[in-house]
Backbone as CSV, one residue per row, in Angstrom:
resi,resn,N_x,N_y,N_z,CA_x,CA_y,CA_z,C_x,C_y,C_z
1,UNK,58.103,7.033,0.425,58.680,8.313,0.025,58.182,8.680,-1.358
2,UNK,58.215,9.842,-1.581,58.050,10.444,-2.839,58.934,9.953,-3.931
3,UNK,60.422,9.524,-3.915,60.694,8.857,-4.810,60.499,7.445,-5.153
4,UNK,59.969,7.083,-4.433,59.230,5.469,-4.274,58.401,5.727,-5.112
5,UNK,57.571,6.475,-4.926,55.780,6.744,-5.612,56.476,6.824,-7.045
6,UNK,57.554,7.746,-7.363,57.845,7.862,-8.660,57.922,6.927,-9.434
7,UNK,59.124,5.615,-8.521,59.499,4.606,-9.344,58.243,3.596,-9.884
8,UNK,56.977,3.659,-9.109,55.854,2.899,-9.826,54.979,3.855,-10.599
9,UNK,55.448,5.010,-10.842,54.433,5.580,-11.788,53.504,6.671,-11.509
10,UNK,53.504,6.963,-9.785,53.031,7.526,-9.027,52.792,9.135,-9.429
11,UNK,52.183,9.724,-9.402,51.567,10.879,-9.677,50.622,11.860,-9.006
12,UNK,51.330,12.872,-8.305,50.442,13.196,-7.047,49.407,14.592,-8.411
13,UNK,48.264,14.589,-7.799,47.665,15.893,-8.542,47.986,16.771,-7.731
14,UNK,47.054,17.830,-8.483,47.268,19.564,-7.267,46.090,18.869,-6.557
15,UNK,46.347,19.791,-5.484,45.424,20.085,-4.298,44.316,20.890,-4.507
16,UNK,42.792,20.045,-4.430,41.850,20.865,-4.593,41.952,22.266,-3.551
17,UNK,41.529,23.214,-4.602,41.414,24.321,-3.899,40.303,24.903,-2.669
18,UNK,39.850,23.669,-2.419,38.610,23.927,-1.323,38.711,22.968,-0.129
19,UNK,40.259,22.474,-0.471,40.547,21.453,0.926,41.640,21.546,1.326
20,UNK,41.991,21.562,2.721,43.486,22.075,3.236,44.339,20.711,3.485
21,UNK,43.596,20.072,2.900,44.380,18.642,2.745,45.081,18.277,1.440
22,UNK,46.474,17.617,1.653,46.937,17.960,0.604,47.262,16.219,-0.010
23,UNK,46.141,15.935,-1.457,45.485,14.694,-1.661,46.952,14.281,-2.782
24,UNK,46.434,13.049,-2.801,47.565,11.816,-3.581,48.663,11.877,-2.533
25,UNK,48.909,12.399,-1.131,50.155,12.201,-0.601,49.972,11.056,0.379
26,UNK,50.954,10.363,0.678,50.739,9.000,1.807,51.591,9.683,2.642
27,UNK,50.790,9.770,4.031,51.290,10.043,5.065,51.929,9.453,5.847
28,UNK,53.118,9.532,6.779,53.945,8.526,7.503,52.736,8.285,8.450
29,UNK,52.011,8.211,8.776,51.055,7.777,10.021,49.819,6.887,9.055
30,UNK,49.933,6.532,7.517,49.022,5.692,6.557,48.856,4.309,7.896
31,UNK,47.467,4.294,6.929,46.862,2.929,7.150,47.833,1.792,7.627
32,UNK,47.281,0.477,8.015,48.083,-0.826,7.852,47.764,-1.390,6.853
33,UNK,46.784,-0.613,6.477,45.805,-1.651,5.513,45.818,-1.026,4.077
34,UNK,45.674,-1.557,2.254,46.049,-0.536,1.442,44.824,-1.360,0.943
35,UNK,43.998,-0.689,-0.197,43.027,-1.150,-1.091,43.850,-1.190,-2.198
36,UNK,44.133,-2.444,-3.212,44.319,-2.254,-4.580,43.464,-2.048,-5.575
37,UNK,43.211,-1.124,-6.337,41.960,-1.366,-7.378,42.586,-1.566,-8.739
38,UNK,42.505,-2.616,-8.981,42.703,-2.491,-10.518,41.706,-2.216,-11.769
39,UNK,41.952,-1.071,-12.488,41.123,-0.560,-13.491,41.847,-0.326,-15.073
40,UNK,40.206,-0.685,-15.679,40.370,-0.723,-17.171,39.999,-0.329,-17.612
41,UNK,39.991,1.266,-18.338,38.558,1.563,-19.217,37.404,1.762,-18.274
42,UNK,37.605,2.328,-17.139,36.784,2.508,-16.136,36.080,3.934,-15.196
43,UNK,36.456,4.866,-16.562,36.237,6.036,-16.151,35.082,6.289,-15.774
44,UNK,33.683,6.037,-16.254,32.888,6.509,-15.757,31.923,6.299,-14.356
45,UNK,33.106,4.593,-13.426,32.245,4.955,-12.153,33.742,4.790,-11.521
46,UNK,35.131,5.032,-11.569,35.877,4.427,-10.620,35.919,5.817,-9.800
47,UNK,35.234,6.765,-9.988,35.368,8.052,-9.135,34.131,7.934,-7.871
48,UNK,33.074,7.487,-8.245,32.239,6.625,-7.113,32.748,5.858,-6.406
49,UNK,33.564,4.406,-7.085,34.212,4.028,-6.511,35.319,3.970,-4.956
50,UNK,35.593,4.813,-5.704,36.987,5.694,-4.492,35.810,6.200,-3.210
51,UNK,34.789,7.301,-4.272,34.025,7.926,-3.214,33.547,7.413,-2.262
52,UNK,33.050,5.774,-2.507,32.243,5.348,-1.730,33.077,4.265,-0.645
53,UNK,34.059,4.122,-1.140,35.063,4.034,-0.469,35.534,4.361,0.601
54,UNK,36.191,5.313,0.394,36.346,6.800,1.276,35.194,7.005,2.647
55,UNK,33.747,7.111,2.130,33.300,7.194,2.969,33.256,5.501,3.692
56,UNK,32.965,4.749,3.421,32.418,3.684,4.595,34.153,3.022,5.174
57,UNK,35.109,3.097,4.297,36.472,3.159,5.177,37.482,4.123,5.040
58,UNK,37.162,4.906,5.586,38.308,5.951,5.591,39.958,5.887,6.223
59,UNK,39.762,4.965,7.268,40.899,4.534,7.455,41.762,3.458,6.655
60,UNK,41.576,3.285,5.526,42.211,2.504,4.817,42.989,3.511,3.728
61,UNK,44.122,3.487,3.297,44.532,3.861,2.257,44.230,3.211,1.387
62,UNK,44.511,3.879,-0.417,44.065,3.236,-1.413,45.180,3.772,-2.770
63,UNK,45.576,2.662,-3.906,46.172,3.282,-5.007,45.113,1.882,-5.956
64,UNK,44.713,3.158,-6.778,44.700,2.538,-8.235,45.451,2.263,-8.982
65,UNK,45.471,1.026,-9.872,46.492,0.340,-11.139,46.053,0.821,-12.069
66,UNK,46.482,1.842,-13.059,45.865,1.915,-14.470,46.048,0.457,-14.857
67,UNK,45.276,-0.118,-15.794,46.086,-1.321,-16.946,45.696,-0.330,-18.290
68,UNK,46.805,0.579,-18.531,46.734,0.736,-19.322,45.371,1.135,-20.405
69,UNK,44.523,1.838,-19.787,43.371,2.196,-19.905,43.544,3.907,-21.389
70,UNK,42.396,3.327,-22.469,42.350,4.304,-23.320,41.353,5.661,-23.294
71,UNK,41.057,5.260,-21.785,39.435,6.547,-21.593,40.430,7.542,-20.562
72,UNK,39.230,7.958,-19.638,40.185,9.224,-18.726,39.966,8.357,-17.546
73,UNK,40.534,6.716,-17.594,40.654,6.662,-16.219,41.408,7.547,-15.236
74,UNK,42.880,7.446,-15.869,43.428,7.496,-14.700,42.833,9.353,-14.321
75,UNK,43.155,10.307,-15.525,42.099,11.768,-15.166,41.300,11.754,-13.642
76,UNK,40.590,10.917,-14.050,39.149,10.807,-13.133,39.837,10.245,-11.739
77,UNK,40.336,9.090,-11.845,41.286,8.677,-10.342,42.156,9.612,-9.911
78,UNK,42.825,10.285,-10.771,43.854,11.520,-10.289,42.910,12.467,-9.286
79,UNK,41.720,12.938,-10.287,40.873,13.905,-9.553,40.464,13.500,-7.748
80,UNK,40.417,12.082,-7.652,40.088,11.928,-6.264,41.057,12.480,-5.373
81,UNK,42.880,12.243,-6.157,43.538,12.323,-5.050,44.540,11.002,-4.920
82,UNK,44.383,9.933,-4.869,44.577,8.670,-4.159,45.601,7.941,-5.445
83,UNK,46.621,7.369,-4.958,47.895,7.572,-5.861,47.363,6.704,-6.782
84,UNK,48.401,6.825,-8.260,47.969,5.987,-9.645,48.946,5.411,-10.135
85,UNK,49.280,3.835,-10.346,49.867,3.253,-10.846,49.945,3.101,-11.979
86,UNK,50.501,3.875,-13.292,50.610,3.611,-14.286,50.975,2.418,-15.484
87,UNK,50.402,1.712,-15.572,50.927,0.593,-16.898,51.175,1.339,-17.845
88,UNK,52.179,0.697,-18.824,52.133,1.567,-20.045,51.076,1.245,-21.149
89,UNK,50.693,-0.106,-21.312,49.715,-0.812,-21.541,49.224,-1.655,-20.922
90,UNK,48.092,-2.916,-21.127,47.116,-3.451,-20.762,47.808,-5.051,-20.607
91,UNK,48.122,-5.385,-19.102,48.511,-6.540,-18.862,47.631,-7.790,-18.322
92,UNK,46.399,-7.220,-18.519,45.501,-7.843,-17.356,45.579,-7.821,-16.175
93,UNK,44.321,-8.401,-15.468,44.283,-7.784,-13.856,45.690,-8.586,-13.497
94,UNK,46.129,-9.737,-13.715,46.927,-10.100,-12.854,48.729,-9.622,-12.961
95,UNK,48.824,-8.870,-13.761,50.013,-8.237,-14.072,49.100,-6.476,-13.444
96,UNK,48.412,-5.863,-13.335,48.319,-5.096,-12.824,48.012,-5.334,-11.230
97,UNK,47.873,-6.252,-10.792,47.677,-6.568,-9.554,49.447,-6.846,-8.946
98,UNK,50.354,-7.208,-9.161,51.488,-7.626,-9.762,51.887,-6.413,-8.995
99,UNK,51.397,-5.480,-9.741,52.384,-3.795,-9.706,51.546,-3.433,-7.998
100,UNK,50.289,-4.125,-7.821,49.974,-3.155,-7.260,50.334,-3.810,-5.763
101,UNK,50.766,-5.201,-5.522,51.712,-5.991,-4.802,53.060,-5.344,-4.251
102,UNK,53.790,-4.837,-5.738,55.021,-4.036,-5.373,54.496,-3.072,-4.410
103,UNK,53.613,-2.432,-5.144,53.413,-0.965,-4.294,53.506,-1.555,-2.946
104,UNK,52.363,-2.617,-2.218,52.276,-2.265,-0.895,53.696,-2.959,-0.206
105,UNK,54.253,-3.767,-1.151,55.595,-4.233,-0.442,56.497,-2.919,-0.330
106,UNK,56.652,-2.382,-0.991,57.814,-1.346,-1.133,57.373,-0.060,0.218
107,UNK,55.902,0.001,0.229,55.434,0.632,1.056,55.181,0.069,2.877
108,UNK,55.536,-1.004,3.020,55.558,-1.858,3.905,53.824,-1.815,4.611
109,UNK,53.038,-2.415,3.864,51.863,-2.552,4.274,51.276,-3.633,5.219
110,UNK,50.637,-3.834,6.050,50.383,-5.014,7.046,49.455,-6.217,6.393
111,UNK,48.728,-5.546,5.042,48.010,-6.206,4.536,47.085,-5.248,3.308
112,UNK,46.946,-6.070,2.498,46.208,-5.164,1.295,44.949,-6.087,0.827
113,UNK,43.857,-5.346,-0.173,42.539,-5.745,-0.346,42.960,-5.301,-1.377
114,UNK,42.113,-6.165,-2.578,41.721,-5.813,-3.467,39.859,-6.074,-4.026
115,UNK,39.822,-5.029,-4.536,38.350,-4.475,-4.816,38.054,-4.153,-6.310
116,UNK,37.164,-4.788,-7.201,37.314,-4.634,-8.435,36.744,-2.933,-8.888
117,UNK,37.228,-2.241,-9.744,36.820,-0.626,-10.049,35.655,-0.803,-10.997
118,UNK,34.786,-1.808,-10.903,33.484,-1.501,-11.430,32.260,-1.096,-10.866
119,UNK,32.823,-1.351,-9.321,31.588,-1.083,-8.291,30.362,-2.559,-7.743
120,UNK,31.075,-3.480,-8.200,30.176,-5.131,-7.601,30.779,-5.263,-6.580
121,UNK,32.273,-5.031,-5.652,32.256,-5.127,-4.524,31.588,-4.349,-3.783
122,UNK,31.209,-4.680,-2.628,30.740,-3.485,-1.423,31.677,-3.723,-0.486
123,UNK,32.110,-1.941,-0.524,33.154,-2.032,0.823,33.249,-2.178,2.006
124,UNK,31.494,-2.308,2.518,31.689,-2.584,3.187,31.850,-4.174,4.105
125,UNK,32.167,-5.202,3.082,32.088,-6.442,3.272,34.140,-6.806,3.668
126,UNK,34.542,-5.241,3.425,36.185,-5.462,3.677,36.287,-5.852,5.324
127,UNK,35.362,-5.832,6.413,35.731,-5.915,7.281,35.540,-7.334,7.589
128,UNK,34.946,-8.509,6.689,34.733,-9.819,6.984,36.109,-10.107,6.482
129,UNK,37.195,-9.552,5.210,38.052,-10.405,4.776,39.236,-10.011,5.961
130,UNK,39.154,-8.617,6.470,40.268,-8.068,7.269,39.754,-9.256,8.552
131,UNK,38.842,-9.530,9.036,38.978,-10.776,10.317,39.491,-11.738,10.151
132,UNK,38.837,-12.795,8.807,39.472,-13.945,7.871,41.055,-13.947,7.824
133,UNK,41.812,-12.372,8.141,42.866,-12.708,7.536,44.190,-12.350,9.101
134,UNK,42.947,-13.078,10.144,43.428,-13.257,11.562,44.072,-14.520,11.608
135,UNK,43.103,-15.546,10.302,43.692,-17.172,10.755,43.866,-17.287,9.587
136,UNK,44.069,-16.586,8.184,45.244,-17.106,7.033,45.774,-16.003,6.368
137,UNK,46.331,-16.386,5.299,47.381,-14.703,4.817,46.547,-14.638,3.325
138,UNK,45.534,-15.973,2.196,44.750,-15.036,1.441,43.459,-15.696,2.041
139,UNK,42.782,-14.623,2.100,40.936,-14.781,1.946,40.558,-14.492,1.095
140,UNK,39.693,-15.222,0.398,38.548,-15.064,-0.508,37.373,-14.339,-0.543
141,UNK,36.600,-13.713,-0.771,35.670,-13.225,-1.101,34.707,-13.922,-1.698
142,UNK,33.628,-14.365,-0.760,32.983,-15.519,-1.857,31.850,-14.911,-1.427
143,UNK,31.039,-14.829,-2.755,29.424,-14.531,-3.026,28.481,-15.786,-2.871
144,UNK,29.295,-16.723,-1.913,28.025,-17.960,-1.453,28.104,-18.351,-0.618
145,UNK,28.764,-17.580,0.760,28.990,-17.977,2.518,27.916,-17.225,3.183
146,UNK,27.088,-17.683,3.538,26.138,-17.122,4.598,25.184,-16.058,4.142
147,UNK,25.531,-15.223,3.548,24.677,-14.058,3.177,24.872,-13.878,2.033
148,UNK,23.682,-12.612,1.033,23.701,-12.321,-0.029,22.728,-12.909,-1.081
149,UNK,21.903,-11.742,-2.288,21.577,-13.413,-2.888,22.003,-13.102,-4.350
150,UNK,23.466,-13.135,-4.224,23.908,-13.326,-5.646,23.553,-14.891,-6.026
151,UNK,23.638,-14.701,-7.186,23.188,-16.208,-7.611,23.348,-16.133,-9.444
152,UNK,23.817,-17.237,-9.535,24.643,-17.794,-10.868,23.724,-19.219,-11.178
153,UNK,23.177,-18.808,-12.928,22.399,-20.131,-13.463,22.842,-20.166,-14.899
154,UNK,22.711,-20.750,-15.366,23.053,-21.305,-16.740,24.417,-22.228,-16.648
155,UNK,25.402,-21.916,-17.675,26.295,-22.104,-18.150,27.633,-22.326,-17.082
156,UNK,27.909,-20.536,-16.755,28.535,-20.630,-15.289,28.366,-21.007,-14.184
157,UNK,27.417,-21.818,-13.604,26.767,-22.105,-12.642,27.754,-23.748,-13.034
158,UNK,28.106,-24.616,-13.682,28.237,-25.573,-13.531,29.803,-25.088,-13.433
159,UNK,30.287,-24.340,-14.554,31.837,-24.145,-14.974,32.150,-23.979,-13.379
160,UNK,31.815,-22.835,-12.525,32.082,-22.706,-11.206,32.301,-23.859,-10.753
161,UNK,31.350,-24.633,-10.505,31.236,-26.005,-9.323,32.417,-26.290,-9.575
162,UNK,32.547,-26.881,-10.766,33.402,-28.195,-11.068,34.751,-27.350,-10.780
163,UNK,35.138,-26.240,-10.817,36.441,-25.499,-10.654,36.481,-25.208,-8.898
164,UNK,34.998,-24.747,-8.154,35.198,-25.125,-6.654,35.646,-26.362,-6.088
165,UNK,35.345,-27.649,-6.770,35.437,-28.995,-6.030,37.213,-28.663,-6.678
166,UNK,37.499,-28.875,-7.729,39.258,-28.719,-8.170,40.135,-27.820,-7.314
167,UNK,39.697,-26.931,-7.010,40.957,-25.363,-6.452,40.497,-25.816,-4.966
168,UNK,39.280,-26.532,-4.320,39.220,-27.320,-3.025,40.389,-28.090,-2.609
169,UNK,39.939,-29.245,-3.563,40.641,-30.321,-3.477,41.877,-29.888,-3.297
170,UNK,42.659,-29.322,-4.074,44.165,-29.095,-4.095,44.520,-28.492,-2.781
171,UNK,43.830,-26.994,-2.466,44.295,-26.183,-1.695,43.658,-27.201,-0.320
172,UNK,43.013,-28.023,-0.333,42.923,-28.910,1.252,41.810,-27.819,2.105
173,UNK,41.141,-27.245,1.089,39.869,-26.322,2.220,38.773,-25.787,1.490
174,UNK,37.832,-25.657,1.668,36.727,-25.508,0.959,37.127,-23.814,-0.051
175,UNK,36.911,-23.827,-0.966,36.876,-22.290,-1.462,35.957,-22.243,-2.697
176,UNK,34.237,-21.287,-2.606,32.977,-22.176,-2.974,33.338,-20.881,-3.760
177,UNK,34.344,-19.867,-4.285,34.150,-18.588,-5.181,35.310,-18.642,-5.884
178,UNK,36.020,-19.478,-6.435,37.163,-19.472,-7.008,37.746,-17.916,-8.054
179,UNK,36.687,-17.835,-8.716,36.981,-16.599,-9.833,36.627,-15.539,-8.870
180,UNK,36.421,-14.983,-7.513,36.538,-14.364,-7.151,37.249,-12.943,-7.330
181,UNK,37.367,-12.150,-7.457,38.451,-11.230,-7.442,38.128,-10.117,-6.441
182,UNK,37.412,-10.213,-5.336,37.579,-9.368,-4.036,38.012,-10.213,-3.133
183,UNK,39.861,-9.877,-2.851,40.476,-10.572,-1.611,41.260,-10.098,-0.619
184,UNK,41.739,-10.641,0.297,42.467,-9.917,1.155,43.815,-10.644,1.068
185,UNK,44.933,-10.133,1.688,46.664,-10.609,1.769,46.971,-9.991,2.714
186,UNK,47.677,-11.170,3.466,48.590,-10.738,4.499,49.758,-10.524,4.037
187,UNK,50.304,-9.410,4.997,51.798,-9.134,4.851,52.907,-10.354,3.855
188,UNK,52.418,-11.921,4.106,53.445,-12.669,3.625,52.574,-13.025,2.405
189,UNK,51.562,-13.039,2.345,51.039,-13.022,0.844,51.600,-11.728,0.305
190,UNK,51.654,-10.438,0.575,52.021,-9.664,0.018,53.781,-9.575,-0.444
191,UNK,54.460,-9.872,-0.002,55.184,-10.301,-0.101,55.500,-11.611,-1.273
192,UNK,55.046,-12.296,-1.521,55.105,-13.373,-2.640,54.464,-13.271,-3.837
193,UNK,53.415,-12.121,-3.601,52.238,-11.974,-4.814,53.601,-10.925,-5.538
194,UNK,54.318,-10.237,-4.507,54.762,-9.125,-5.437,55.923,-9.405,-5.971
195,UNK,56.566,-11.047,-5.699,57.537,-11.285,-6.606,56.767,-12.436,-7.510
196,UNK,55.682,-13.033,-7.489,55.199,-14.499,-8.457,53.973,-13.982,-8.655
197,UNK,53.421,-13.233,-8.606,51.953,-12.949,-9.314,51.512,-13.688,-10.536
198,UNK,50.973,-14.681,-10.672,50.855,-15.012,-11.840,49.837,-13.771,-12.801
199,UNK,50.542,-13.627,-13.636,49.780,-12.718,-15.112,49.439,-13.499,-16.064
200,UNK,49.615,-14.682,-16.158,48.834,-15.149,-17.421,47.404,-15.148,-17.604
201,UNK,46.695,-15.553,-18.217,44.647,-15.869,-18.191,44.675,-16.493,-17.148
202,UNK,43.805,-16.022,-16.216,43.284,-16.485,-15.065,44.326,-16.731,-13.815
203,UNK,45.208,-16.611,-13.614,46.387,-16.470,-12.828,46.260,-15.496,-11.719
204,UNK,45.086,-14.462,-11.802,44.878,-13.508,-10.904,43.616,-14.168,-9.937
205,UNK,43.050,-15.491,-10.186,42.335,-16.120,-9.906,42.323,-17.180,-9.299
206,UNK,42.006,-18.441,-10.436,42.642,-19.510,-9.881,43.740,-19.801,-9.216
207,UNK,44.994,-19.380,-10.533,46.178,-19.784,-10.152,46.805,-19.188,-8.942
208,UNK,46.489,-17.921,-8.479,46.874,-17.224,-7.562,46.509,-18.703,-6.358
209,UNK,45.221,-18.681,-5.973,45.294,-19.675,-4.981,45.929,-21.080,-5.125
210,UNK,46.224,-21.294,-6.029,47.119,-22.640,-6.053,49.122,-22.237,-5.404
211,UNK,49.302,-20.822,-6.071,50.594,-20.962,-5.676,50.754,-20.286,-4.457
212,UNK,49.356,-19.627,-3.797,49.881,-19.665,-2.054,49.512,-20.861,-1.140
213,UNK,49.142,-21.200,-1.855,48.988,-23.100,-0.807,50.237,-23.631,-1.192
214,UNK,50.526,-24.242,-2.458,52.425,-24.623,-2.794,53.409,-23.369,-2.027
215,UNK,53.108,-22.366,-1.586,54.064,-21.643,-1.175,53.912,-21.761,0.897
216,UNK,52.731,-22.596,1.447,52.846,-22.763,2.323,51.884,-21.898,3.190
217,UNK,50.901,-20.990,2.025,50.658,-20.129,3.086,49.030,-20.704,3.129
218,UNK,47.936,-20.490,4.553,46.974,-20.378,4.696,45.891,-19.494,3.819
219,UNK,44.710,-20.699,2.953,43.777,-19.717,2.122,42.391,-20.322,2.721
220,UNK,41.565,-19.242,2.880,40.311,-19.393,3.110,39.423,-18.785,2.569
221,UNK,38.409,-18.423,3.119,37.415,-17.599,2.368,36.496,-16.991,3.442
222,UNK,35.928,-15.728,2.984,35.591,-15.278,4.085,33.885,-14.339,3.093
223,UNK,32.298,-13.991,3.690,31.121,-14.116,2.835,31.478,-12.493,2.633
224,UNK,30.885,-12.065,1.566,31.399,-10.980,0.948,29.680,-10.518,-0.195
225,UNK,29.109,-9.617,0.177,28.551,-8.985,-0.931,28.592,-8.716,-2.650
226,UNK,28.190,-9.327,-3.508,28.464,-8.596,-4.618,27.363,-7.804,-5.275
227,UNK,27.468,-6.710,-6.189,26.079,-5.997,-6.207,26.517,-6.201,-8.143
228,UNK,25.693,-5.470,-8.521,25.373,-5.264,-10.379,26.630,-4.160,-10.433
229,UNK,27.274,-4.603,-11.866,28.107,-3.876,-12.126,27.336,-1.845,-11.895
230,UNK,27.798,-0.808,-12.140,27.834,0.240,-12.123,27.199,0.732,-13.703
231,UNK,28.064,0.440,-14.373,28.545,0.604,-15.785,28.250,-0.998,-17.087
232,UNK,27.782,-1.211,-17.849,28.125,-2.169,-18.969,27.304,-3.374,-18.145
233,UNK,27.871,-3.739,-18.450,27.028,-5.181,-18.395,28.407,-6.646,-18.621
234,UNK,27.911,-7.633,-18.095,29.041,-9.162,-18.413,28.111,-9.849,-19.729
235,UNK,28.736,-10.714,-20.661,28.487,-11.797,-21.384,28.623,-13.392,-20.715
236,UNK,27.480,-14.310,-20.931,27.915,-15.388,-20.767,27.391,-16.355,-21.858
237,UNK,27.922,-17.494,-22.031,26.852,-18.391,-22.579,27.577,-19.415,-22.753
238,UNK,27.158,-20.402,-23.530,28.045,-22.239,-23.039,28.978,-22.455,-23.567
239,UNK,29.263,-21.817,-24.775,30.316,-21.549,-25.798,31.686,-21.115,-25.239
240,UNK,31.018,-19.879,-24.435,32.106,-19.376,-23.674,32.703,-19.601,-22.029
241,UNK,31.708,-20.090,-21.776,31.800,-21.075,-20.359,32.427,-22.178,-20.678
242,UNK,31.953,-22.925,-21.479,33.088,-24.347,-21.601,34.323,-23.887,-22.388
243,UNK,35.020,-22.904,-22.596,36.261,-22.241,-22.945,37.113,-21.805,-21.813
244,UNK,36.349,-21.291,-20.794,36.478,-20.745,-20.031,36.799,-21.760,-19.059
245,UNK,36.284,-22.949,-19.054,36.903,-23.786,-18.114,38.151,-24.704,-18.495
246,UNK,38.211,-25.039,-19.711,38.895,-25.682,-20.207,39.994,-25.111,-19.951
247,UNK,40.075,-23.745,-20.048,41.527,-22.965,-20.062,41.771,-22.741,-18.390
248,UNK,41.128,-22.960,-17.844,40.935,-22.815,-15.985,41.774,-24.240,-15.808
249,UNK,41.047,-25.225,-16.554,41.770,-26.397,-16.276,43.283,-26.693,-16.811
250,UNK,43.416,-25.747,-17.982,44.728,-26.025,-18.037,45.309,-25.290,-17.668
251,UNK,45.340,-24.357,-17.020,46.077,-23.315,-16.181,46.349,-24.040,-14.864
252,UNK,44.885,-24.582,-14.248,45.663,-25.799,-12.946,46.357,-26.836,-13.376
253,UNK,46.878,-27.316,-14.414,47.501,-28.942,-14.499,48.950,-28.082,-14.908
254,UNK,49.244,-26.716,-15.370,50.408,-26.056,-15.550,51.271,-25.846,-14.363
255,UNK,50.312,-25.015,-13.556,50.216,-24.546,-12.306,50.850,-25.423,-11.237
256,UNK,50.766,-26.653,-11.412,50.819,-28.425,-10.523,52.241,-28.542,-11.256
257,UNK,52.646,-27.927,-12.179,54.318,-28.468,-12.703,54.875,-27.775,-12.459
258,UNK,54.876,-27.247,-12.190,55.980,-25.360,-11.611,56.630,-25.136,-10.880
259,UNK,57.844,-25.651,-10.201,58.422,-25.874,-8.607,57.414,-24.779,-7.720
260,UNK,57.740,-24.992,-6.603,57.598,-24.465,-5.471,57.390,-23.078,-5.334
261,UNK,57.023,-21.798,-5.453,57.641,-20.610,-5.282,58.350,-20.681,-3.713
262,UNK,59.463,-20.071,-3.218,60.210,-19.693,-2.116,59.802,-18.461,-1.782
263,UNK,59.149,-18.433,-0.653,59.266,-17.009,0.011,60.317,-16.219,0.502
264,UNK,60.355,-15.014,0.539,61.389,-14.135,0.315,61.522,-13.977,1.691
């Protein structure tokens, strides 16, 4: 409902004047399926984004998460149409992922994707995680199952491994993309992400798959495309890779003390 949309922040625009469709509204006949995008400072491709979206799945609904962004994200996402979750500020992805959990719970969704708003997912690789998520409730998105030739050398190339054989081991199943952040959720993942989301550093990541295995539920991984960001560029180097794991690692030995989460 329209006062639903309100209570997360929701914001319908006007209706372009050259379409008899009337955009940002969710229709009682929506998708099963919702895209989350969480965006930061992402104005200048999350309008491609959507676009390209749109076209290769149109049957999917979609809401963007501001985190609290200082450019014209959300402007530019409004302009598509497709509802906007407002932060008031910048929680990181996993507190904006958090919100964007509520949304599809409150909205009773069958299952939701998330897709990063820089443009390295390809959408059209959503139809390997929507099969994957026939025989568990999260799939992974991994840029090293069968196809693709992303490929990681230096620094991150080891930090990865040693965090694939760890978030393996625990969760009892291979998962070769840990920092992943294109995944899919079933209804009962959705459901648990939108009351325990972890938001701390890396919690939208790692830790996420540690507390749906302690919570009982099935994680796998399913091969997924990644392309060059759109916009900017990433940093790496050993300095920040061995930081980067260290804090991965202590986020799993935290993660391992934490009771149980209970599903709702």
């Amino acid at each position: 409902s329209r006062a639903r949309h309100r209570a997360y922040g929701y914001q319908a625009p006007e209706a372009p004047s050259h379409s008899g469709l009337e955009w940002g509204r969710v229709e009682a006949s929506r998708s099963a399926g919702l895209v989350i995008i969480p965006a930061y400072n992402e104005a200048p491709v999350i309008g491609r984004v959507i676009c390209e979206l749109r076209q290769v799945r149109p049957d999917l609904d979609i809401v963007v998460v501001d985190d609290g962004s200082s450019d014209a994200t959300v402007a530019v996402a409004n302009e598509t149409g497709v509802p906007v979750i407002r932060l008031p500020y910048n929680l990181g992805v996993g507190g904006a992922m958090r919100a964007g959990f509520k949304y599809a719970a409150s909205c009773d969704y069958s299952y939701a994707i998330q897709l990063d708003a820089d443009g390295q997912h390809d959408p059209r690789s959503i139809a390997n995680l929507e099969a994957a998520l026939g025989r568990a409730d999260v799939v992974v998105g991994s840029r090293f199952v069968n196809q693709g030739s992303y490929a990681v050398r230096g620094p991150r190339r080891w930090m990865m491994h040693l965090l694939r054989l760890v978030v393996s081991r625990i969760c009892g199943t291979r998962i070769s993309d840990t920092t992943s952040g294109f995944r899919g959720s079933s209804k009962a993942a959705i459901e648990l992400f939108a009351r325990f989301y972890p938001t701390e550093y890396l919690g939208d990541t790692v830790e996420s798959l540690i507390l749906a295995h302690r919570a009982g539920l099935a994680v796998t991984e399913a091969p997924t495309d990644m392309r060059p960001r759109l916009e900017g560029r990433s940093s790496a180097s050993f300095a920040k890779a061995s930081a980067y794991l260290l804090r991965a690692l202590l986020v799993i030995a935290v993660s391992l003390t934490r009771p149980s989460p209970r599903r709702a």
